[in-house]
C-alpha positions in Angstrom: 3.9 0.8 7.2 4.9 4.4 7.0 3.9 6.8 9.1 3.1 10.7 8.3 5.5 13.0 9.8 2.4 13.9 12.7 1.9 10.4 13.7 6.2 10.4 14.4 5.4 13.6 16.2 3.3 12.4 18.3 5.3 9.1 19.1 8.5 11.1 19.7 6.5 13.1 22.3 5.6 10.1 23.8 8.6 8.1 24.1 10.3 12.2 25.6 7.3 11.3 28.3 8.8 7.9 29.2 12.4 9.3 28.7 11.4 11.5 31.5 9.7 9.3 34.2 11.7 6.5 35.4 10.2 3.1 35.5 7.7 4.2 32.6 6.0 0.8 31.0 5.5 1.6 27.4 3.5 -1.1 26.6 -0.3 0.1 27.1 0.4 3.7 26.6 1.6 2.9 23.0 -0.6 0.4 21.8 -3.9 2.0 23.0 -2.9 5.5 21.7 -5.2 7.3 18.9 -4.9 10.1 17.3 -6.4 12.1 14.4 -6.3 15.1 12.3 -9.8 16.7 11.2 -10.3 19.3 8.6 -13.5 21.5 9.1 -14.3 23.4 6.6 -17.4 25.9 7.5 -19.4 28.5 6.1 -22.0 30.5 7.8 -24.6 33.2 6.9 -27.0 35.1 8.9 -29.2 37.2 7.4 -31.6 40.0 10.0 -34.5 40.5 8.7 -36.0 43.0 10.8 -36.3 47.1 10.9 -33.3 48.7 11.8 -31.2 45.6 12.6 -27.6 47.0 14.0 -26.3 44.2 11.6 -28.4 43.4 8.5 -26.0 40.2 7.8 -22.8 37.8 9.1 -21.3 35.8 6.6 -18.0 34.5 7.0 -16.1 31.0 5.7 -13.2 29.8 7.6 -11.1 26.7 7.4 -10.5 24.3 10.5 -8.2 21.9 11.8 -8.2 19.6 15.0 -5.7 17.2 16.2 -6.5 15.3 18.6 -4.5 12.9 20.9 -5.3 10.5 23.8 -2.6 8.0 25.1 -2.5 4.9 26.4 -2.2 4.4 30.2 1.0 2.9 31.8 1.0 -0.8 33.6 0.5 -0.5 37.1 -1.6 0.2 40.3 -1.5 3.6 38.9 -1.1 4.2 35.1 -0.7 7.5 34.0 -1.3 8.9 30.3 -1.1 12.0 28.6 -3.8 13.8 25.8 -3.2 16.4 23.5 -5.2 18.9 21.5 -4.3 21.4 18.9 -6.7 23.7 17.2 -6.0 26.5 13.8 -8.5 28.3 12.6 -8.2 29.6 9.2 -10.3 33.2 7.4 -11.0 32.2 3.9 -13.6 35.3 3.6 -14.9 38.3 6.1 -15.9 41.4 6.0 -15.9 44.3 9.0 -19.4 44.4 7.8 -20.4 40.5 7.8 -18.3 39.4 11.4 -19.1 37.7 14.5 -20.6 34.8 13.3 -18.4 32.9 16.1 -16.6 31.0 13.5 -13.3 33.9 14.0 -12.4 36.5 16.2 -13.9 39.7 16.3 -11.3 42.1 15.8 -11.1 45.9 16.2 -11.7 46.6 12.8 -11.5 42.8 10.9 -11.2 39.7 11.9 -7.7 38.0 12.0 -6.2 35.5 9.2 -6.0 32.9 11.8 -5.9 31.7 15.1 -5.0 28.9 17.2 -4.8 27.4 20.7 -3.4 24.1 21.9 -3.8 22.3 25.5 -2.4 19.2 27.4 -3.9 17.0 29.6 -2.0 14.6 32.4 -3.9 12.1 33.0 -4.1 9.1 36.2 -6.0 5.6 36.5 -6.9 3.8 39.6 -9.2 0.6 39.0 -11.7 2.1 36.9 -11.3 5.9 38.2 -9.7 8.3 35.7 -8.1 11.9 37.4 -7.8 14.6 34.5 -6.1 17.9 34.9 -5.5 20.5 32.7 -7.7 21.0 29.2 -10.7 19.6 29.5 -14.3 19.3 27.5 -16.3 17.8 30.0 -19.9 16.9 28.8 -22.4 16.8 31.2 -26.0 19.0 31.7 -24.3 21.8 33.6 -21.4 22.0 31.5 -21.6 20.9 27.8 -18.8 22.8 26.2 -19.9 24.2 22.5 -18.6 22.7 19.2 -20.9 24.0 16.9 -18.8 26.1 14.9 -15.4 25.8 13.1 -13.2 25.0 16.8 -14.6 23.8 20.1 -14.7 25.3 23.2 -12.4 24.4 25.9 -12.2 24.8 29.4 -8.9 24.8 32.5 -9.6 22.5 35.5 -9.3 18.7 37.1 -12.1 16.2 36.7 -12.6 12.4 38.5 -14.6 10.3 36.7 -15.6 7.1 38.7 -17.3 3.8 36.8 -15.7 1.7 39.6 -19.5 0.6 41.1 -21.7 -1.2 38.2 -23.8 0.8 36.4 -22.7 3.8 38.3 -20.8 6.9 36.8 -19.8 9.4 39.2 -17.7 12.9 38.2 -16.5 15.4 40.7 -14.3 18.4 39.3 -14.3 22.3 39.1 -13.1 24.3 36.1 -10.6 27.5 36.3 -10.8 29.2 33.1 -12.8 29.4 29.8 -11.6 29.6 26.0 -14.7 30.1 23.5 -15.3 28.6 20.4 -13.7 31.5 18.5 -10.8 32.6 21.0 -7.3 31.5 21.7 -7.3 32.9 24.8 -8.2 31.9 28.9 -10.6 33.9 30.3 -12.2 33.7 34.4 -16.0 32.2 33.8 -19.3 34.4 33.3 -22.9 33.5 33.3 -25.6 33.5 30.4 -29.4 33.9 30.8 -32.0 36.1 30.4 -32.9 38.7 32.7 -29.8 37.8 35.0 -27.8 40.8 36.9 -25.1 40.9 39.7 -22.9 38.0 38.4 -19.2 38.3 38.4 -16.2 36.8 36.2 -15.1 33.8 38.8 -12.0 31.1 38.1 -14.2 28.7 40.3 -17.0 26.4 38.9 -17.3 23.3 40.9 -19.4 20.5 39.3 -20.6 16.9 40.6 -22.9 14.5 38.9 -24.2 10.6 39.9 -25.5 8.9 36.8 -26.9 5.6 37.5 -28.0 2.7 34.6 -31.1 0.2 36.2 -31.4 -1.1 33.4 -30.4 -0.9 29.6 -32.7 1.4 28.9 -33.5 2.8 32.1 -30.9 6.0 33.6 -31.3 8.5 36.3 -28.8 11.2 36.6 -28.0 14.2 39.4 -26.2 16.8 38.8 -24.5 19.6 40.4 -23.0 23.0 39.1 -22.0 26.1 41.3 -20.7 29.1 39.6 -18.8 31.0 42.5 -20.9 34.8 42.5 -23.0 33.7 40.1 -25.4 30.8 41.0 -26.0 27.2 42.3 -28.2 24.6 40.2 -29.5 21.3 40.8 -30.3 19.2 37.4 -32.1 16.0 37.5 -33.1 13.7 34.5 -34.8 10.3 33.7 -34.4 8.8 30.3 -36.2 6.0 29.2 -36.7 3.5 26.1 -39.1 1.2 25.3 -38.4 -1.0 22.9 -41.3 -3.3 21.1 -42.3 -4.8 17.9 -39.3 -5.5 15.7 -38.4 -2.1 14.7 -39.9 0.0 17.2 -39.4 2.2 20.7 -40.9 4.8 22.4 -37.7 6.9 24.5 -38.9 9.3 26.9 -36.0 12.1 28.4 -37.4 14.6 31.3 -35.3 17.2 32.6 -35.8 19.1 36.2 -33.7 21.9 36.8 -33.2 24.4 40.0 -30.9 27.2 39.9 -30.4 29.8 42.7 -28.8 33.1 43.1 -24.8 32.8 44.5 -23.4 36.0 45.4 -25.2 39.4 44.5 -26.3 37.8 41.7 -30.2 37.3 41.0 -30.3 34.0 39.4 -34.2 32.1 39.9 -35.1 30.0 37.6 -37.1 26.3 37.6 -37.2 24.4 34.2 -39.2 21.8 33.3 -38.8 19.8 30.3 -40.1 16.7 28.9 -39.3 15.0 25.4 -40.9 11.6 23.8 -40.2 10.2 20.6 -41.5 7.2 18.7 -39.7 5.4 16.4 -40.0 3.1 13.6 -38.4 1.6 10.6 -35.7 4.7 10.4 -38.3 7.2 11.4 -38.6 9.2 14.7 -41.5 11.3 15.6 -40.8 13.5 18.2 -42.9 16.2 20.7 -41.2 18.5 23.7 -42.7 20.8 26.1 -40.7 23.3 28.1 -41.8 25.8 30.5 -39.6 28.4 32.5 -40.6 29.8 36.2 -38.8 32.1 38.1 -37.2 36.0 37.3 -35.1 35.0 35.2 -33.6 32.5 32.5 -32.0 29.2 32.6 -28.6 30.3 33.9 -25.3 28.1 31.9 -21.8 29.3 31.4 -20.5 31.5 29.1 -20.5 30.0 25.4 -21.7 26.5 26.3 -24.9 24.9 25.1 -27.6 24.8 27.4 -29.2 21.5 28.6 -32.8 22.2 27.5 -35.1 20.4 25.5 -35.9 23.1 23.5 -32.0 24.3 23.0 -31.9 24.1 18.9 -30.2 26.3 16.1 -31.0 30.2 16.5 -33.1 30.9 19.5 -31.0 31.7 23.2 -33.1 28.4 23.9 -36.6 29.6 24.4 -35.9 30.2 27.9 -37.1 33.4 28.7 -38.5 34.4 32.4 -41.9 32.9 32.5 -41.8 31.4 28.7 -43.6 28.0 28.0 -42.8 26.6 24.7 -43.2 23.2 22.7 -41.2 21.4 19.8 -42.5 19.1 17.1 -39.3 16.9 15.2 -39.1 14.7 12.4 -35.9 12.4 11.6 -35.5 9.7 8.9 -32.4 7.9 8.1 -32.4 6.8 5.0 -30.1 3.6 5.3 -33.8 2.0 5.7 -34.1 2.4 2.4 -30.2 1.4 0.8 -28.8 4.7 1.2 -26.2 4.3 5.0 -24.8 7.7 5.7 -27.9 10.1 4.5 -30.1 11.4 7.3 -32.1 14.2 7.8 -34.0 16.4 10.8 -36.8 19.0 10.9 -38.2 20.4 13.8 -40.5 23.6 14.9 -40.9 25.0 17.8 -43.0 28.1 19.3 -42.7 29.9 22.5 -44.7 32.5 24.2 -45.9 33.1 27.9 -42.8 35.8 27.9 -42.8 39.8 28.3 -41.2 41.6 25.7 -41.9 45.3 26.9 -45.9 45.8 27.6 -46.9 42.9 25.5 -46.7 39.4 25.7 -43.6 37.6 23.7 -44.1 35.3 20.9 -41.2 33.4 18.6 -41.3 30.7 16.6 -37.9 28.7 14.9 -37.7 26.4 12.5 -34.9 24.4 11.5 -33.7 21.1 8.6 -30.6 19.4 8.6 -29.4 17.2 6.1 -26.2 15.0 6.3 -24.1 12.8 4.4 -21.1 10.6 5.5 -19.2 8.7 3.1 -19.5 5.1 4.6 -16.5 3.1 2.8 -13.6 4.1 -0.1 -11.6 7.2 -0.6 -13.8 9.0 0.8 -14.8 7.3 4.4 -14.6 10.0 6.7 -15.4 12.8 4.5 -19.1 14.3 5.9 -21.4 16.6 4.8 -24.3 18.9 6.1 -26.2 21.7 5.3 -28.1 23.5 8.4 -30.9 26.0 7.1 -32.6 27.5 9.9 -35.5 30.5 9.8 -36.3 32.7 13.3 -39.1 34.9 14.0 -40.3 36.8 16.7 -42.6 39.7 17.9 -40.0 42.4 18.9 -36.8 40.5 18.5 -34.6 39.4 15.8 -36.2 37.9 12.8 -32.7 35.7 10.9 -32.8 33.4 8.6 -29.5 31.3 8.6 -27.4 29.1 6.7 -24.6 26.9 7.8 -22.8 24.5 5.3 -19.7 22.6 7.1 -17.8 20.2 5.1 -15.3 17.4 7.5 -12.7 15.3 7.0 -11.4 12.9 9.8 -7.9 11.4 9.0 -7.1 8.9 10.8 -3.2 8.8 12.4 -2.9 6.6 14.7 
């Protein structure tokens, strides 16, 4: 079979690797490579529907593409392995008017035509232990890098991840430097939450987290961020399914979280969330609560989604100092029904509990998604979505938003 001219590319990089450590086994570093090539092509609009917005709209459309890489590991007490990631971003259409809709740079006067980033990561195996240094997109609750426009974010650092006791996953790692979604460059780490002052810009985030399965649908999870200068927190969860009936479960997912001031900063914030959803025959039916205590927010790093039940589409996550809010979420997939690939997901949500000036703070957000992926022929791998989501508050922004991304996935090795 031929291969495309990426898919040598990336085999000729590979066998330079082996060239250049003696006593490199090939073997299982070859034949358990992947690699693939995705085209992301996103378009987003924001309109501000409130008096005197600074803003009244971003609308941008940009082209994407992401190739990703992850090798094999050599034979060996210790195999080693090597991944690879390399990220354009393309302006179809701006405006100095219409920017920062996080899909491009924000230039001085106009976004850029394009921009682009690309990182390595060396790789190690022990058993069933796995060192990684250098790009990394860890995902756990006090780190979950943001992919949620047209490139992901990345982060600079080592992580150990540890599956070598039964049912047990254990990471340990710190991160150095952060590149948002819509940068090419590495920048020291910052804080985001409500209300919080004193932080600093720190090339030290140490993380730790114990994950532990009791059953198949049973997990318990610790975890452990500390932003040097910033804060310490102290997330636990419990997720839990019930299965019963043929075509029924009830999955519950509660959320604890503690974060402290580090440094002169003021970080003080407990939240408390708690999700349940029943499903049945393709349906889901879900409810969440979330209430916020403390002076200020749920602290996270710069860019990254937050770990909150009620994180969703517009809203900085409904976690204001003091807010309580709830969530009400529909989901159907309609392969129930003959049609594999369609799904769709509505959900609203209202918060109050909050000040905003000398009154008390409401919002509300609501938000649909509908999605398609071709499921066989030409056109497996081709996905579609539209995100429409509305925002309103008493003080705030008002928005109403529109995101339409359209993705290819091409497989290359």
């Amino acid at each position: 079979m031929q291969k495309s001219p990426v898919s040598l590319g990336l085999t000729s990089a590979a066998l330079g690797l082996s060239l250049a450590m003696p006593g490199f086994a090939e073997a299982d570093f070859f034949e358990d490579s992947k690699a693939d090539l995705e085209f992301r092509n996103f378009y987003f609009n924001s309109d501000y529907r409130q008096d005197g917005a600074a803003q009244s709209k971003r609308d941008e459309w940009a082209q994407g593409l992401l190739l990703n890489y992850e090798s094999g590991f050599t034979e060996g007490t210790v195999g080693f392995g090597v991944d690879a990631i390399g990220l354009l971003g393309l302006k179809l259409d701006s405006g100095p008017d219409r920017r920062n809709t996080g899909l491009l740079p924000v230039g001085s006067e106009k976004a850029p035509d394009d921009y682009s980033r690309a990182g390595v990561t060396a790789k190690a195996r022990i058993a069933k232990s796995v060192l990684r240094i250098g790009t990394l997109l860890p995902k756990l609750p006090t780190v979950l890098p943001n992919d949620g426009r047209l490139l992901p974010q990345t982060f600079r650092g080592g992580q150990l991840t540890s599956k070598d006791i039964d049912n047990l996953t254990v990471n340990l790692g710190r991160l150095t430097s952060n590149t948002e979604r819509n940068d090419s460059g590495h920048e020291d780490i910052t804080a985001e939450a409500k209300g919080i002052k004193g932080g600093k810009p720190t090339d030290k985030f140490d993380f730790a987290s114990a994950s532990y399965a009791w059953t198949k649908s049973l997990t318990t999870s610790y975890n452990y961020g500390g932003l040097e200068d910033n804060y310490k927190q102290h997330i636990a969860t419990l997720t839990h399914t019930f299965p019963f009936g043929t075509s029924q479960s009830f999955k519950s997912d509660l959320r604890y979280a503690r974060s402290l001031a580090d440094g002169a900063s003021n970080v003080d914030n407990t939240a408390l969330g708690a999700r349940f959803t029943y499903g049945i025959s393709g349906h889901a039916f879900g409810l969440a609560y979330q209430r916020m205590d403390g002076t200020t927010g749920f602290p996270h790093l710069a860019g990254t989604d937050s770990y909150l039940v009620n994180y969703v589409m517009i809203s900085p996550d409904f976690a204001n100092p003091q807010e309580r809010s709830w969530q009400a979420r529909y989901d159907y997939d309609f392969a129930t029904i003959g049609l594999p690939g369609l799904t769709l997901m509505t959900r609203y949500l209202k918060g109050d509990n909050f000040a905003r000036g000398n009154k008390e703070g409401t919002e509300w957000e609501r938000n649909t998604d509908i999605g398609y992926a071709f499921q066989s022929g030409p056109l497996k791998n081709l996905e579609l979505k539209w995100r429409n989501g509305s925002y309103r508050s008493n003080g705030g922004n008002n928005i109403d938003q529109n995101r339409v991304i359209v993705s290819y996935t091409l497989p290359l090795l």
